[in-house]
Backbone bond lengths (Angstrom), bond angles and torsions (degrees), N, CA, C in turn:
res aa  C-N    CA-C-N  psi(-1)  N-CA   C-N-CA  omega(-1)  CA-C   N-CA-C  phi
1 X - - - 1.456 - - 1.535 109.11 -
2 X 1.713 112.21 125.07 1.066 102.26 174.79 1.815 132.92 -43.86
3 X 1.031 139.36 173.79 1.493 151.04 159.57 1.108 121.59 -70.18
4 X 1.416 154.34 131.18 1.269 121.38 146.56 1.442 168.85 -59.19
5 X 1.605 74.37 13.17 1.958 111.70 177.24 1.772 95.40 -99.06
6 X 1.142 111.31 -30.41 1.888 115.01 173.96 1.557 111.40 -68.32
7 X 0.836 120.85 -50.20 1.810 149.24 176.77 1.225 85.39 -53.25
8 X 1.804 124.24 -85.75 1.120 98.56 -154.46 1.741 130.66 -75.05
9 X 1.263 117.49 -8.65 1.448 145.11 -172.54 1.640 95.55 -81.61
10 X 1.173 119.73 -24.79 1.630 115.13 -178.68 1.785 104.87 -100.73
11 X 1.676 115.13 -24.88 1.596 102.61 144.18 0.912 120.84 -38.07
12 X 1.472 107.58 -86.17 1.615 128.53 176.38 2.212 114.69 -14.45
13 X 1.434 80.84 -42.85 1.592 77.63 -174.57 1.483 112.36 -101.95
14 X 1.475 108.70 4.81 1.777 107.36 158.08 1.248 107.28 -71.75
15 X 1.466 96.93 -62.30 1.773 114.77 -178.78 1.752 110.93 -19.60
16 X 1.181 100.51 -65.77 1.582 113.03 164.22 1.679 142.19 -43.32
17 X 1.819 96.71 -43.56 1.091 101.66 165.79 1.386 110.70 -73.61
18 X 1.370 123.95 -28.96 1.425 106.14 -167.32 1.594 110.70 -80.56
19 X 1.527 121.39 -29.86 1.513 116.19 168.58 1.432 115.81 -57.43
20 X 1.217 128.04 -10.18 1.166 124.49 178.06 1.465 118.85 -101.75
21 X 1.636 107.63 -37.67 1.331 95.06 160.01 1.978 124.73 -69.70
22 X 1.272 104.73 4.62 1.504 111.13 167.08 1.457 122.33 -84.32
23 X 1.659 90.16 -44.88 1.988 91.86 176.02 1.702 93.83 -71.27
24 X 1.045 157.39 15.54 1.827 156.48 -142.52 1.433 73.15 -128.60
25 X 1.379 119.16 -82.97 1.129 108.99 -166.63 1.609 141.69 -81.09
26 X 1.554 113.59 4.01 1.128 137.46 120.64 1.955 140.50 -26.04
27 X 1.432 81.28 -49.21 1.803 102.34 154.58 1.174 108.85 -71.68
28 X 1.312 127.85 -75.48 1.191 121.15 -152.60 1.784 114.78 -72.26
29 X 1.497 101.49 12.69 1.835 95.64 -179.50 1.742 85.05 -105.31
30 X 1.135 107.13 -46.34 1.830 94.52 174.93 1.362 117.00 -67.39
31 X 1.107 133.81 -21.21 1.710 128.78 138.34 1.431 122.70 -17.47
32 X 1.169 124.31 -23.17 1.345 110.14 -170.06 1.318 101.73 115.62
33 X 1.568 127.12 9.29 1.122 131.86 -154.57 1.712 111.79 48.36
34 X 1.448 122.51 42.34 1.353 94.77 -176.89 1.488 153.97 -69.05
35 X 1.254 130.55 123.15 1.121 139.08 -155.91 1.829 109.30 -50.06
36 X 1.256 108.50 -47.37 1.522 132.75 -173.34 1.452 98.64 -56.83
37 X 1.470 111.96 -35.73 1.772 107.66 -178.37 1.213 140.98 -88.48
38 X 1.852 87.71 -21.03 1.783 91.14 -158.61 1.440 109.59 -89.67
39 X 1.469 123.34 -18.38 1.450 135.96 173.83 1.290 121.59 -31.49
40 X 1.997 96.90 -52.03 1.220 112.87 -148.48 1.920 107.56 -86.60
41 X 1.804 108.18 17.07 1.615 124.42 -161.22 1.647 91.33 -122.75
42 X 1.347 124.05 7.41 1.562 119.17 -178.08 1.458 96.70 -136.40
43 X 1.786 109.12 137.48 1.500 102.47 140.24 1.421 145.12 -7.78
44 X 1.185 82.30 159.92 2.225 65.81 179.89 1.689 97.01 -80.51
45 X 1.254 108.60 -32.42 1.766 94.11 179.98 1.283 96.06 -102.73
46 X 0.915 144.14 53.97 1.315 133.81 152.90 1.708 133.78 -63.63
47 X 1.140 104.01 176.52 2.026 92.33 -167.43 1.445 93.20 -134.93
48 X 1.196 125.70 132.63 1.418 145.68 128.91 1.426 119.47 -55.19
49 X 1.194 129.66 112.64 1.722 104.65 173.25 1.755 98.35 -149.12
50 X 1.392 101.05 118.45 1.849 103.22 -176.87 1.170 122.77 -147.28
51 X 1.624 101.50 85.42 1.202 130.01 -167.41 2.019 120.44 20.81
52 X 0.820 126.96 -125.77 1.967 125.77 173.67 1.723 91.31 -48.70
53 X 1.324 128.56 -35.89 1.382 104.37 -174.00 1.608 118.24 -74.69
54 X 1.323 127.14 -2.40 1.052 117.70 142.91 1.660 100.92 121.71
55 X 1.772 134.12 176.21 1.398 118.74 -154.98 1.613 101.72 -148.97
56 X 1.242 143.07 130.69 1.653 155.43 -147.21 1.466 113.79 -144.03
57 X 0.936 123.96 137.07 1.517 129.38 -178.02 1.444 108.31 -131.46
58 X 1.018 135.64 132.18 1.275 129.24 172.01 1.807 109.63 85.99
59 X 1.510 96.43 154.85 1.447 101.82 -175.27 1.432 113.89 -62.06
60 X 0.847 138.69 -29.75 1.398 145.62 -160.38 1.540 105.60 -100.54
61 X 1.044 109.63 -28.55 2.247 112.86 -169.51 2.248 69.94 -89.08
62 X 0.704 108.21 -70.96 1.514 107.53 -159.10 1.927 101.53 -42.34
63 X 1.277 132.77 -58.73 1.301 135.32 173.61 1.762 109.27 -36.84
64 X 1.912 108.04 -48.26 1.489 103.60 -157.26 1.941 82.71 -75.21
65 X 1.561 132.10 -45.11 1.112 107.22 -139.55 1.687 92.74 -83.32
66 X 1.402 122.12 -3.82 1.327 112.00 159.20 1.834 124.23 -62.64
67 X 1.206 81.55 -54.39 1.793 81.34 163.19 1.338 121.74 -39.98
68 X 1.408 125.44 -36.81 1.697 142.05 -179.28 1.633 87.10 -64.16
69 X 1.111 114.02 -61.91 1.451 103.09 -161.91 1.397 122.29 -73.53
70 X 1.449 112.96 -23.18 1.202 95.07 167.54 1.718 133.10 -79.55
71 X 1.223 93.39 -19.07 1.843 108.10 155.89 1.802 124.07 -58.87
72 X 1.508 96.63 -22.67 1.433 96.02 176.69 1.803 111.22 -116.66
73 X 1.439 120.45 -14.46 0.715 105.09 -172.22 1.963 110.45 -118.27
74 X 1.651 124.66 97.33 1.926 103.42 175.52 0.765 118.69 -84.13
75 X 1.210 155.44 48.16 1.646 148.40 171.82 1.261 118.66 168.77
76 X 1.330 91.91 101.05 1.852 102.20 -177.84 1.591 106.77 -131.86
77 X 1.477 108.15 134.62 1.415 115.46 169.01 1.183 114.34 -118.45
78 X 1.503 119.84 98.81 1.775 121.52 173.53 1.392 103.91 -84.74
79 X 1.876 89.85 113.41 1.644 116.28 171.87 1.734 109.51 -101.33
80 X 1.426 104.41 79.74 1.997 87.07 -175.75 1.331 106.73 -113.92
81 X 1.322 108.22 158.92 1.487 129.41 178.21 1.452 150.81 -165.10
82 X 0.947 153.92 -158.79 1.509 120.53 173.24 1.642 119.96 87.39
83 X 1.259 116.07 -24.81 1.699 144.01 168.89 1.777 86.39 1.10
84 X 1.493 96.34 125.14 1.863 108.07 167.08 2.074 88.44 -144.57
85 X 1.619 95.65 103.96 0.912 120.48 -177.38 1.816 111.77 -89.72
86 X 1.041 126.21 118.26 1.795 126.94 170.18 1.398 104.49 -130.64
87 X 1.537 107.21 118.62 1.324 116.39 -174.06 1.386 98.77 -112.90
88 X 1.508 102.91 140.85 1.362 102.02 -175.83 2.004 109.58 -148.12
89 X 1.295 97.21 92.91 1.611 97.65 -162.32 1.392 122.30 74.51
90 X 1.283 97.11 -126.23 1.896 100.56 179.29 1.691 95.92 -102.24
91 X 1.460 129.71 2.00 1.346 115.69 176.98 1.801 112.71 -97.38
92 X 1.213 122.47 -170.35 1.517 104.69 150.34 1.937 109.34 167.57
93 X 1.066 114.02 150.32 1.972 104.66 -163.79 1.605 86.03 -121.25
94 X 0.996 85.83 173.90 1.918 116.82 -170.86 1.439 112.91 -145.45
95 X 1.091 121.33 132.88 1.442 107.94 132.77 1.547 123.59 -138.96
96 X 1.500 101.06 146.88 1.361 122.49 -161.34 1.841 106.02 -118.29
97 X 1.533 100.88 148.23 2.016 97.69 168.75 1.509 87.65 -102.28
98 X 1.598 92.26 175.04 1.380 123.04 164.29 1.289 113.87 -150.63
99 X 1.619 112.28 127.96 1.649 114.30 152.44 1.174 121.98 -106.33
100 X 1.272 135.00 153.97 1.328 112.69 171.36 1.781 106.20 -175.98
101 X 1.165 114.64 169.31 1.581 111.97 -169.36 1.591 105.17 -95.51
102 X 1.201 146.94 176.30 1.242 160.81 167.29 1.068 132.75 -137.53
103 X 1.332 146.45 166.88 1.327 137.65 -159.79 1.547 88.24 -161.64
104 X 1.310 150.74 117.73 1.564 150.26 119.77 0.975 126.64 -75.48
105 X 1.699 99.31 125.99 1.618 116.95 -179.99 1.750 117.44 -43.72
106 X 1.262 113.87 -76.49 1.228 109.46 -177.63 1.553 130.53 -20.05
107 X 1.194 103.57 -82.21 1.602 114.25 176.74 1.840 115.01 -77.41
108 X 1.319 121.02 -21.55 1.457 123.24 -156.74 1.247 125.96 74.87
109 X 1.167 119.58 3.01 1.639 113.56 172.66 1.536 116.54 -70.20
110 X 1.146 82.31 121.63 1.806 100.87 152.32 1.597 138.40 -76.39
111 X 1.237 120.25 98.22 1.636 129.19 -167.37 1.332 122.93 -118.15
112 X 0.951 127.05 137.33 1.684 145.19 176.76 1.448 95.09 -69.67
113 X 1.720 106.91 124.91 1.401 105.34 163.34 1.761 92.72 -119.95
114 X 1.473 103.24 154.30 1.237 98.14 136.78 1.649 125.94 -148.45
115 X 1.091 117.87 -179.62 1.526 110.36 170.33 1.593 136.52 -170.57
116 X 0.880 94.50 152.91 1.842 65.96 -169.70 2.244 97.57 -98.08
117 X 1.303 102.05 159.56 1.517 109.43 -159.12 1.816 90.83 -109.26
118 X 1.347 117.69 129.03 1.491 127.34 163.36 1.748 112.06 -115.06
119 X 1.381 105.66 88.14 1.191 112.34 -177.81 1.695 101.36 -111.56
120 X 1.459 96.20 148.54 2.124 137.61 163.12 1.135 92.15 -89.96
121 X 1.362 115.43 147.33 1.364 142.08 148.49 1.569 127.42 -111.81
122 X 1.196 130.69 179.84 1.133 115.54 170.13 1.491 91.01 -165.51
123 X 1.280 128.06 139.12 1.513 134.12 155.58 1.481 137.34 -105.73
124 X 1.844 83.63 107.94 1.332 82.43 -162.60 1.901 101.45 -112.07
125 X 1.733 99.21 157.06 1.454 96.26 -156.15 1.413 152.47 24.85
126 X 1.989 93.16 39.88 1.574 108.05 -177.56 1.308 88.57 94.21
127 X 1.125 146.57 -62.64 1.507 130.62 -164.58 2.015 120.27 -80.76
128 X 1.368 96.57 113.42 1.555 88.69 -176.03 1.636 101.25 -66.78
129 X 1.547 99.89 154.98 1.634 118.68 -176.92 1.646 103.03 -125.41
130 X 1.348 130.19 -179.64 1.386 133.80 177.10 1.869 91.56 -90.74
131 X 1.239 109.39 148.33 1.510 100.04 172.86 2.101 83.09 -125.13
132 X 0.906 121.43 -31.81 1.828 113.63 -176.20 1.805 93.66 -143.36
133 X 1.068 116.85 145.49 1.447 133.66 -169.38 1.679 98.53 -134.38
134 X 0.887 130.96 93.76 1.195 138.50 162.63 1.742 145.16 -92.11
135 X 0.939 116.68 69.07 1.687 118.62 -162.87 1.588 104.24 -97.08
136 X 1.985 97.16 109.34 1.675 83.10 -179.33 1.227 87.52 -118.31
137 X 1.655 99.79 142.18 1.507 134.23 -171.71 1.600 113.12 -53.23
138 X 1.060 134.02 117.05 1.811 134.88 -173.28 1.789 91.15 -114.34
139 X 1.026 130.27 -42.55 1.457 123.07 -159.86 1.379 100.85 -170.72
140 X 1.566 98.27 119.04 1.325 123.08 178.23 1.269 112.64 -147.60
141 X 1.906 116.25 86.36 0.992 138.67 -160.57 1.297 124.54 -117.22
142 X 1.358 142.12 164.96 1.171 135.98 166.77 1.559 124.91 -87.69
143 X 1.167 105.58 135.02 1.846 112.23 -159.20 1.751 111.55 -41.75
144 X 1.330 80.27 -40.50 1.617 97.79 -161.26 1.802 115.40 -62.02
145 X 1.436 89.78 -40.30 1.652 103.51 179.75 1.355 120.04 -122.40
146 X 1.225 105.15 18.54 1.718 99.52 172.37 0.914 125.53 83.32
147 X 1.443 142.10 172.52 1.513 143.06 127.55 1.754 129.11 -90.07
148 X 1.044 93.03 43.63 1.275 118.29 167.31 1.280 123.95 -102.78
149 X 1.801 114.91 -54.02 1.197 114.03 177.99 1.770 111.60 -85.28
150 X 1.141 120.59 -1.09 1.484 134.51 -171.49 1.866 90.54 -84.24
């Protein structure tokens, strides 16, 4: 039977894995959003879901609607922080903010998003995965004028 110096030192090192699988997937949205990467950070049924940007289940719905985004979206900087980590066995939720700038292809505007992130985890074979990805939209503004005057 574990210790309670083992117990808590194997928190400690979820806690960890999961900030890292956040900055992981943090990379891979300033990637270009790449499609090839972000799959391989969720369950096989796992969910994407972000608010007007739209919601994916499974490895494959999550890859194509990354592909969408990187067609709509060139320039993204994920700034997150704030991490409220609860580990609970092999499962465990978070929540995290984000600010960050944007760039869309179509028109060229540049916009302030922000949001705060309600993510599940799940650990599977020692490696935690996303089990629900949740980003609900707080401010989605235009660069120029803020979300203040919006």
């Amino acid at each position: 039977m574990a210790s309670d110096l083992e117990k808590r030192i194997t928190e400690l090192e979820d806690i960890e894995a999961i900030k890292k699988l956040k900055a992981l997937y943090c990379d891979v949205c300033d990637d270009d959003h790449n499609p090839e990467r972000i799959w391989k950070l969720f369950a096989e049924d796992g969910i994407w879901e972000g608010g007007g940007f739209g919601q994916a289940q499974g490895h494959a719905a999550i890859r194509e609607l990354f592909a969408g985004f990187k067609k709509l979206i060139s320039f993204s900087q994920h700034n997150v922080f704030n991490p409220q980590i609860v580990i609970n066995g092999n499962r465990a939720h978070a929540s995290w903010y984000l600010v960050g700038p944007f760039t869309f292809r179509e028109k060229g505007d540049a916009r302030w998003l922000a949001c705060r992130y309600e993510d599940d985890y799940v650990k599977i074979n020692g490696e935690w995965k996303y089990q629900h990805l949740r980003a609900i939209i707080r401010v989605n503004a235009p660069y120029e004028t803020g979300w203040a005057k919006k």
